[in-house]
KEPATI-972127 format. One record per residue: x, y, z of N, C-alpha, C in turn. Coordinates in steps of 0.1 Angstrom, whole numbers, plus 5000, padded with zeros to 4 digits. Example, Ala and Ser with C-alpha at 12.3 -4.5 7.8 and 13.67 -1.06 7.14 Angstrom:
BEGIN
513249435078512349555078513249675078;512849785071513749895071512950005079;
***
This chain:
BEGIN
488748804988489648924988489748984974;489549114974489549164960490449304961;491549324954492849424952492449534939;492249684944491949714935493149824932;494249834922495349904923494550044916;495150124930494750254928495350354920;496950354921497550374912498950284917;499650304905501150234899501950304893;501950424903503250544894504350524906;504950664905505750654914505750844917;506750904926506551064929506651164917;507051084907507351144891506251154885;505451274884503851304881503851244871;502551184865502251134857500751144851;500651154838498651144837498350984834;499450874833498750754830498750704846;499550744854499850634867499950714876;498650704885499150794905499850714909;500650784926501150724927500850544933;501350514940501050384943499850384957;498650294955497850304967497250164959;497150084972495549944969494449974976;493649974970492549914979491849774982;491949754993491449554997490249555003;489249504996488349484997488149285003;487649305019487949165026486249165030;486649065036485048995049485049085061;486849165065486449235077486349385075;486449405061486349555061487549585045;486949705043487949785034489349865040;490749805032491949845038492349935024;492850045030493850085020495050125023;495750085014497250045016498050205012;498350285017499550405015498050545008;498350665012497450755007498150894999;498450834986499450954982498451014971;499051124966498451274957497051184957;495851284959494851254949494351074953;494351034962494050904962492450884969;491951034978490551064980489851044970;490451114955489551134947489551014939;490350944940490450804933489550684937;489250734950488450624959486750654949;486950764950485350854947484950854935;486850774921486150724910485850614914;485950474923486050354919484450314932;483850414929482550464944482850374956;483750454960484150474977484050584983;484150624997484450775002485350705013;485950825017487350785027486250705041;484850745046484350685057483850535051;484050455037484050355039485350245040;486350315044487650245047487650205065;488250095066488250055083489750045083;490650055071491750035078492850135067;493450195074495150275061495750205068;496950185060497850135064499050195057;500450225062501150365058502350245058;503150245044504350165042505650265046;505250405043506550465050505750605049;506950755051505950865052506650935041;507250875029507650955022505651025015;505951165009504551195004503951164994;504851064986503950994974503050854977;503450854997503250745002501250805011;501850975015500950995026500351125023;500651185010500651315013498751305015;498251245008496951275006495951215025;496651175033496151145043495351235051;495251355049495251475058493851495049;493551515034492751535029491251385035;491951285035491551195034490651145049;491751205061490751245075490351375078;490451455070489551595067488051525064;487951455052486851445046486051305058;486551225063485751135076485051235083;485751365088484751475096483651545090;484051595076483551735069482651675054;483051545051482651535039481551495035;480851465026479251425026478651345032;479951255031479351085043480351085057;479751165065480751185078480651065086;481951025088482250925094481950885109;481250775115481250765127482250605132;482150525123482850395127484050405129;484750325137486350315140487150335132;488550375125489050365120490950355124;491650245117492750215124493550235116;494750355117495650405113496750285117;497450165105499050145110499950165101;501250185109502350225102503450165107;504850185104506050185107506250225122;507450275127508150295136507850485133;507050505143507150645145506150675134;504950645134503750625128502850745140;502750745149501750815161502650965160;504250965158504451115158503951165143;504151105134503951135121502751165120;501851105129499951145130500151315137;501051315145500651385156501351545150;502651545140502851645137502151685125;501651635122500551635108498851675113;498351645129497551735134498051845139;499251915140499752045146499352145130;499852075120499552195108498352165101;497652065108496052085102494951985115;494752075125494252035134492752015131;492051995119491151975115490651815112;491751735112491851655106491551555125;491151585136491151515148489951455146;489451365153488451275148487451355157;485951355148485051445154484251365162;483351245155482151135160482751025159;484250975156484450825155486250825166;486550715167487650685173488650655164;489950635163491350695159492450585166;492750495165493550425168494750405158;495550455164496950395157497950345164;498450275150499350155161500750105150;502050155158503350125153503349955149;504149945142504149775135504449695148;503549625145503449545162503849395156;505149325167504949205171503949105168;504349015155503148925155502248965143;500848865144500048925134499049005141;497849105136496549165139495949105131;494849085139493748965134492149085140;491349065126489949125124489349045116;488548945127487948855121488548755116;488348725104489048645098490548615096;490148805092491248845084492948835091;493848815086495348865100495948965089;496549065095497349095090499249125098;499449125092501549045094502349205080;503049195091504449335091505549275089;506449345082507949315082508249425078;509849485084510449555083510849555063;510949665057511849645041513249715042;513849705032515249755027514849915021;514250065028514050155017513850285032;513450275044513350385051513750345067;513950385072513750335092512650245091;511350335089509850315094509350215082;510350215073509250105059508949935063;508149945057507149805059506549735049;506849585046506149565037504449495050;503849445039502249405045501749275039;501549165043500848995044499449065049;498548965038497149025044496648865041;495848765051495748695047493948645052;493448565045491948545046491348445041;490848335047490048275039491048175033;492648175037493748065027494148145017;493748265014494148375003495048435010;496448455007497048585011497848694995;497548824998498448894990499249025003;500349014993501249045003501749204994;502249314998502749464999503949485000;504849564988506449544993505849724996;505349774993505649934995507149984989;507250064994509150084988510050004994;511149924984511749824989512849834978;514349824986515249764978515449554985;516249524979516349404984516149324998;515649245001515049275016515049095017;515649065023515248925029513748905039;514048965046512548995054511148975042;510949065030510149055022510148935013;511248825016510948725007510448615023;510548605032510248535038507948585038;508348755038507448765045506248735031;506948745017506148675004506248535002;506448475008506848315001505248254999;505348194988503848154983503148204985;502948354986501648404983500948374973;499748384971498748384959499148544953;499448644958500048784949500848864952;501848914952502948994953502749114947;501949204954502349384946503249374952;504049464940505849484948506049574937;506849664947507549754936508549754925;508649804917510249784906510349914890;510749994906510650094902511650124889;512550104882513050104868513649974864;513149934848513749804847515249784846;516249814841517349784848518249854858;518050074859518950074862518550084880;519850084888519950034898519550194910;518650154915518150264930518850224940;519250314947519050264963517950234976;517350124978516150114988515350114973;515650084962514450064954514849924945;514149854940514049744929514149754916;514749674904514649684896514349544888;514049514877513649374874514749274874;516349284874516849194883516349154896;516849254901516449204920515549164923;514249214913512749144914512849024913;513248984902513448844898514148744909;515248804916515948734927514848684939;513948834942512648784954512048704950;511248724933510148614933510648484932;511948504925512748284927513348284937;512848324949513248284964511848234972;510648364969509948374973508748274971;508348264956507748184946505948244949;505648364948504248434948503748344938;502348294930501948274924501848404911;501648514919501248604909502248754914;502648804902503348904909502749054899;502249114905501849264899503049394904;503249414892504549544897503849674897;504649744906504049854908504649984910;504350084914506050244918506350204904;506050224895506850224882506950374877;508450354874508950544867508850564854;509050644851508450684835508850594826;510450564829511250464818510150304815;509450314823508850154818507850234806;507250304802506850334790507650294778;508950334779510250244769510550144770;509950084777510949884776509849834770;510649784762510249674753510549514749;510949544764511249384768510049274773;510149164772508849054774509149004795;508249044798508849044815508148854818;509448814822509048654827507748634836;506948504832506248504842506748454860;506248444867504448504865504548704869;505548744864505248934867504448964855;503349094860502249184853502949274853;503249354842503249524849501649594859;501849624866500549674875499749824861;498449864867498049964855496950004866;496750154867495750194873494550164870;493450114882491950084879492249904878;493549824877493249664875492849574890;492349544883491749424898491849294900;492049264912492949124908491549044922;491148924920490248874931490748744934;491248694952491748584949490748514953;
***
Protein backbone atom coordinates (compact mmCIF):
# COMPACT_ATOMS: atom_id res chain seq x y z
CA UNK A 1 0.00 0.00 0.00
CA UNK A 2 1.46 3.33 -0.98
CA UNK A 3 -0.28 6.95 0.31
CA UNK A 4 0.41 9.64 -1.83
CA UNK A 5 -0.73 13.06 0.01
CA UNK A 6 -2.18 15.08 -2.62
CA UNK A 7 -2.53 17.98 -0.78
CA UNK A 8 -2.46 19.20 3.07
CA UNK A 9 -4.10 22.62 3.13
CA UNK A 10 -7.28 23.39 4.16
CA UNK A 11 -10.33 25.83 2.16
CA UNK A 12 -7.92 28.81 2.90
CA UNK A 13 -6.18 29.08 -0.67
CA UNK A 14 -2.81 28.50 -0.48
CA UNK A 15 0.26 28.19 -3.18
CA UNK A 16 2.25 25.74 -0.69
CA UNK A 17 -0.82 23.35 0.24
CA UNK A 18 -4.23 22.14 -1.80
CA UNK A 19 -6.62 21.25 -0.15
CA UNK A 20 -6.61 17.87 1.50
CA UNK A 21 -6.96 14.60 -1.02
CA UNK A 22 -4.75 10.94 -0.78
CA UNK A 23 -4.20 8.93 -3.25
CA UNK A 24 -3.82 4.95 -2.30
CA UNK A 25 -2.25 3.04 -4.38
CA UNK A 26 -3.24 -1.00 -3.31
CA UNK A 27 -3.27 -4.71 -5.07
CA UNK A 28 -7.04 -3.92 -5.75
CA UNK A 29 -6.87 -0.74 -7.42
CA UNK A 30 -6.23 3.08 -7.04
CA UNK A 31 -8.48 5.00 -4.22
CA UNK A 32 -8.72 8.47 -3.88
CA UNK A 33 -9.72 9.81 -0.80
CA UNK A 34 -11.96 13.44 -1.02
CA UNK A 35 -11.68 15.57 -4.54
CA UNK A 36 -11.21 19.17 -3.76
CA UNK A 37 -9.98 22.49 -5.97
CA UNK A 38 -7.61 21.25 -8.64
CA UNK A 39 -7.11 17.73 -7.47
CA UNK A 40 -7.63 16.45 -11.43
CA UNK A 41 -4.73 18.28 -12.17
CA UNK A 42 -2.78 17.04 -9.25
CA UNK A 43 -3.33 13.49 -10.26
CA UNK A 44 -1.89 14.57 -13.96
CA UNK A 45 1.28 15.94 -11.92
CA UNK A 46 1.96 12.72 -10.00
CA UNK A 47 1.01 10.75 -13.82
CA UNK A 48 -2.41 9.66 -13.14
CA UNK A 49 -5.71 10.58 -14.98
CA UNK A 50 -9.07 10.49 -13.20
CA UNK A 51 -9.80 6.87 -15.51
CA UNK A 52 -7.07 5.40 -13.53
CA UNK A 53 -8.85 5.60 -10.15
CA UNK A 54 -11.38 2.49 -9.22
CA UNK A 55 -12.41 4.11 -6.13
CA UNK A 56 -13.39 8.13 -4.56
CA UNK A 57 -14.22 8.11 -1.62
CA UNK A 58 -16.08 11.52 -0.21
CA UNK A 59 -15.35 12.16 3.75
CA UNK A 60 -18.11 14.87 3.67
CA UNK A 61 -19.48 17.47 0.82
CA UNK A 62 -18.04 20.43 2.20
CA UNK A 63 -16.12 21.87 -1.36
CA UNK A 64 -12.65 21.76 -0.26
CA UNK A 65 -13.78 18.17 0.16
CA UNK A 66 -15.62 17.71 -3.46
CA UNK A 67 -15.61 20.66 -5.38
CA UNK A 68 -13.30 19.23 -7.98
CA UNK A 69 -15.50 15.88 -8.45
CA UNK A 70 -17.54 17.09 -11.33
CA UNK A 71 -14.33 18.09 -13.17
CA UNK A 72 -12.98 14.83 -12.32
CA UNK A 73 -16.19 12.60 -13.87
CA UNK A 74 -16.30 15.11 -16.76
CA UNK A 75 -12.89 14.04 -17.73
CA UNK A 76 -13.69 9.74 -17.28
CA UNK A 77 -16.21 10.67 -20.36
CA UNK A 78 -14.34 13.52 -22.41
CA UNK A 79 -10.83 13.33 -21.47
CA UNK A 80 -7.85 11.80 -23.33
CA UNK A 81 -8.02 8.43 -21.59
CA UNK A 82 -11.91 7.89 -21.57
CA UNK A 83 -12.94 5.74 -19.16
CA UNK A 84 -14.53 2.31 -19.59
CA UNK A 85 -13.87 0.34 -16.18
CA UNK A 86 -16.14 0.50 -13.08
CA UNK A 87 -15.89 3.04 -10.93
CA UNK A 88 -17.24 3.32 -7.14
CA UNK A 89 -18.34 6.47 -5.72
CA UNK A 90 -18.58 6.16 -1.46
CA UNK A 91 -19.62 8.51 0.82
CA UNK A 92 -21.57 9.53 3.93
CA UNK A 93 -25.23 9.65 4.51
CA UNK A 94 -26.86 11.21 1.58
CA UNK A 95 -23.87 10.63 -0.72
CA UNK A 96 -26.49 9.36 -4.00
CA UNK A 97 -28.47 12.82 -3.52
CA UNK A 98 -25.32 14.78 -3.40
CA UNK A 99 -24.40 12.73 -6.85
CA UNK A 100 -27.63 13.28 -8.11
CA UNK A 101 -28.02 17.20 -7.52
CA UNK A 102 -24.65 17.77 -8.84
CA UNK A 103 -25.74 15.79 -12.26
CA UNK A 104 -28.89 18.30 -12.52
CA UNK A 105 -26.27 21.42 -12.86
CA UNK A 106 -23.81 19.41 -14.96
CA UNK A 107 -25.47 16.59 -16.64
CA UNK A 108 -22.35 15.90 -18.48
CA UNK A 109 -20.71 14.35 -15.89
CA UNK A 110 -23.39 10.78 -16.31
CA UNK A 111 -21.35 7.94 -17.09
CA UNK A 112 -20.94 7.38 -20.87
CA UNK A 113 -19.04 3.63 -21.47
CA UNK A 114 -18.52 2.62 -17.79
CA UNK A 115 -20.84 1.88 -14.69
CA UNK A 116 -21.31 4.31 -11.56
CA UNK A 117 -21.99 2.74 -8.45
CA UNK A 118 -22.44 4.56 -5.39
CA UNK A 119 -22.97 3.52 -2.07
CA UNK A 120 -23.93 5.45 1.33
CA UNK A 121 -21.48 4.23 4.31
CA UNK A 122 -22.58 0.78 4.68
CA UNK A 123 -22.68 -1.55 7.69
CA UNK A 124 -19.57 -3.51 8.17
CA UNK A 125 -16.50 -3.62 5.92
CA UNK A 126 -16.31 -3.58 1.70
CA UNK A 127 -13.84 -5.96 0.69
CA UNK A 128 -12.00 -5.80 -3.08
CA UNK A 129 -9.94 -8.41 -3.13
CA UNK A 130 -7.70 -8.30 -0.63
CA UNK A 131 -8.25 -5.10 0.24
CA UNK A 132 -11.46 -4.12 3.13
CA UNK A 133 -12.32 -1.07 3.55
CA UNK A 134 -14.28 0.04 7.18
CA UNK A 135 -16.36 3.49 7.82
CA UNK A 136 -17.12 5.30 10.94
CA UNK A 137 -19.12 8.07 11.55
CA UNK A 138 -16.63 11.62 12.80
CA UNK A 139 -17.38 14.55 15.10
CA UNK A 140 -17.49 17.48 11.99
CA UNK A 141 -20.80 17.03 9.55
CA UNK A 142 -24.15 14.62 9.50
CA UNK A 143 -22.63 12.73 6.41
CA UNK A 144 -18.62 12.88 7.77
CA UNK A 145 -16.68 9.78 7.84
CA UNK A 146 -13.53 8.83 8.71
CA UNK A 147 -11.85 5.66 6.37
CA UNK A 148 -9.71 2.17 7.65
CA UNK A 149 -8.17 0.85 4.55
CA UNK A 150 -6.64 -2.34 5.24
CA UNK A 151 -4.38 -4.90 3.11
CA UNK A 152 -1.97 -7.31 3.25
CA UNK A 153 -1.79 -6.65 7.66
CA UNK A 154 -1.12 -2.89 6.60
CA UNK A 155 -3.79 -0.65 7.54
CA UNK A 156 -3.84 3.43 7.23
CA UNK A 157 -6.70 4.97 8.39
CA UNK A 158 -8.58 8.81 7.19
CA UNK A 159 -9.91 11.23 9.81
CA UNK A 160 -11.20 13.66 6.89
CA UNK A 161 -12.70 16.54 8.95
CA UNK A 162 -12.99 15.71 12.46
CA UNK A 163 -13.34 17.31 15.85
CA UNK A 164 -13.01 14.78 18.65
CA UNK A 165 -14.56 11.60 17.90
CA UNK A 166 -14.43 8.48 19.86
CA UNK A 167 -15.56 6.46 16.92
CA UNK A 168 -12.07 7.62 15.12
CA UNK A 169 -10.00 6.35 17.90
CA UNK A 170 -11.55 3.01 17.92
CA UNK A 171 -11.75 3.19 14.25
CA UNK A 172 -7.54 4.19 14.43
CA UNK A 173 -6.29 2.00 17.14
CA UNK A 174 -2.90 0.56 15.92
CA UNK A 175 -2.82 1.53 12.68
CA UNK A 176 0.46 1.45 10.92
CA UNK A 177 -0.81 5.45 9.78
CA UNK A 178 -3.17 7.98 10.85
CA UNK A 179 -3.75 10.95 8.24
CA UNK A 180 -5.76 13.05 10.35
CA UNK A 181 -6.52 16.35 10.43
CA UNK A 182 -5.33 19.32 12.93
CA UNK A 183 -6.32 21.95 11.52
CA UNK A 184 -4.59 24.92 13.90
CA UNK A 185 -2.03 24.10 16.51
CA UNK A 186 -3.67 25.41 19.49
CA UNK A 187 -6.62 27.43 18.90
CA UNK A 188 -9.86 25.55 19.37
CA UNK A 189 -12.50 24.77 16.09
CA UNK A 190 -15.61 23.35 16.21
CA UNK A 191 -15.89 19.72 14.36
CA UNK A 192 -12.19 20.43 13.90
CA UNK A 193 -8.73 19.36 15.79
CA UNK A 194 -6.09 20.93 17.13
CA UNK A 195 -2.70 19.48 18.51
CA UNK A 196 -4.11 19.01 21.97
CA UNK A 197 -7.09 16.90 20.93
CA UNK A 198 -4.69 15.30 18.46
CA UNK A 199 -2.60 14.24 20.97
CA UNK A 200 -5.63 12.91 23.13
CA UNK A 201 -6.62 10.42 19.83
CA UNK A 202 -3.18 9.26 19.12
CA UNK A 203 -2.64 8.30 23.18
CA UNK A 204 -5.88 6.50 22.95
CA UNK A 205 -5.50 5.25 19.65
CA UNK A 206 -1.59 4.46 19.45
CA UNK A 207 -1.13 4.70 15.17
CA UNK A 208 2.37 3.90 14.64
CA UNK A 209 2.67 6.82 12.48
CA UNK A 210 0.62 9.91 12.39
CA UNK A 211 0.79 12.45 9.25
CA UNK A 212 -1.24 15.74 9.82
CA UNK A 213 -3.08 17.19 7.46
CA UNK A 214 -6.26 20.27 6.63
CA UNK A 215 -3.52 22.36 8.00
CA UNK A 216 -4.38 26.43 8.13
CA UNK A 217 -2.08 29.02 7.34
CA UNK A 218 -1.04 29.49 11.19
CA UNK A 219 1.15 26.20 11.05
CA UNK A 220 3.61 28.21 8.85
CA UNK A 221 4.20 30.13 12.40
CA UNK A 222 4.69 27.46 14.95
CA UNK A 223 7.60 26.87 15.99
CA UNK A 224 7.03 24.31 18.24
CA UNK A 225 8.79 20.63 18.08
CA UNK A 226 5.45 18.30 17.51
CA UNK A 227 5.78 14.93 19.73
CA UNK A 228 6.44 11.82 18.09
CA UNK A 229 5.24 9.88 16.28
CA UNK A 230 3.18 13.21 14.44
CA UNK A 231 4.67 14.51 10.83
CA UNK A 232 3.37 17.66 9.67
CA UNK A 233 1.84 16.19 6.26
CA UNK A 234 3.45 18.32 2.92
CA UNK A 235 2.10 18.08 -0.51
CA UNK A 236 3.67 15.40 -3.13
CA UNK A 237 5.04 13.10 0.44
CA UNK A 238 4.67 9.51 0.25
CA UNK A 239 4.40 7.25 2.79
CA UNK A 240 4.64 3.03 1.69
CA UNK A 241 3.55 0.55 4.33
Amino acid sequence: MKIKMLGTGSSVPSLRRMSPSCLISTGAGNILIDAGPSVVRRLLEFGFTASDIDIVILTHFHPDHTVDLATFLFDCNYGEHKREKPLLLLGGKGVKLFYRRLWRLYPWIEPINYCLTIRSRPRGRIRVGALSIETAPVNHREESIGVRLEENGKSAVFSGDTGYSLSLIDLASRADVLVVECSRPTERMDGHLNLPSLLEIVDQARPRRVIMTHLFPEWEQFSGCLPAPLLSGEDGMEIEL
